[in-house]
C-alpha positions, 0 to 999 in steps of 0.5 A, a space after each residue: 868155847 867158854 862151856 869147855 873147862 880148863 881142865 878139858 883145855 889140858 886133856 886136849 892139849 896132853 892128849 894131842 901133844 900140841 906143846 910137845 911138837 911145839 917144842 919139837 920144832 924149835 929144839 934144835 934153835 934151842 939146843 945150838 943158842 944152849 951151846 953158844 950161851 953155855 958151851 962148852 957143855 956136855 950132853 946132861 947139861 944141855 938136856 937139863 937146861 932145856 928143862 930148865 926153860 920148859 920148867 912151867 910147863 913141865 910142872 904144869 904137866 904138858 911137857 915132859 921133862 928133857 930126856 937125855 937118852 932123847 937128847 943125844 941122838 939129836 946132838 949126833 944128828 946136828 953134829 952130822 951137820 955140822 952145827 955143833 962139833 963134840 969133843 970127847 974128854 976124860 973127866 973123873 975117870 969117865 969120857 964125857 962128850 962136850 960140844 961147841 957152837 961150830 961156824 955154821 951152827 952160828 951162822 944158821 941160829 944168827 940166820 933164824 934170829 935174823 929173819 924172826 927180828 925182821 918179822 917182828 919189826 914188819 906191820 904184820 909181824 909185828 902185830 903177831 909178835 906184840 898182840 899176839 905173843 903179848 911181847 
């Protein structure tokens, strides 16, 4: 391992889009806890903070900043079900969707919290949060 050059580490990780999954997995937890902290809020917003937390990455270049038009097919999708209701607003002239957290929105991002604490305080889960992450 120490012969490889962290620029080849880069290259790998660009090139098989490991973060970029990564961060696929975990975007729609992101987006709902967005919402709660943030919402009401419109779409650019969410899209703008969610590069706001990927920043280092982003400049790193293993991310790609938040896409809006990438953004919105996921909030349609997560309003479909009902985690996240959408409310169309005139602002200067221009309807503007805004979303909330809905109660089943809430209630599945409490869910995930939940059980990734309960992990965190189990022996082994413990070990994969503090060793592991360096929490």
């Amino acid at each position: 391992m120490s012969n490889i050059k962290n620029s080849e580490y880069s290259e790998f990780i660009k090139k098989d889009k490991i973060v970029k999954h990564t961060v696929n997995g975990i975007s729609r937890f992101l987006i709902l806890w967005i919402i709660k902290h943030y919402g009401p809020i419109h779409g650019y917003n969410i899209s703008k903070e969610f590069s706001d937390i990927f920043e280092i990455l982003i400049i790193s270049g293993n991310l790609k900043k938040s896409n809006p038009s990438k953004m919105y097919p996921i909030l349609k999708d997560m309003e479909d079900n009902s985690l996240i209701a959408g409310e169309d607003v005139f602002k200067d002239n221009k309807k503007v969707k805004f979303y909330e957290i809905t109660e089943y929105g809430e209630f599945l991002l409490d869910h995930v919290c939940k059980n990734f604490n309960d992990i965190r305080k189990s022996p082994k889960g413990s070990l994969f949060f503090d060793d592991f992450l360096n929490l």
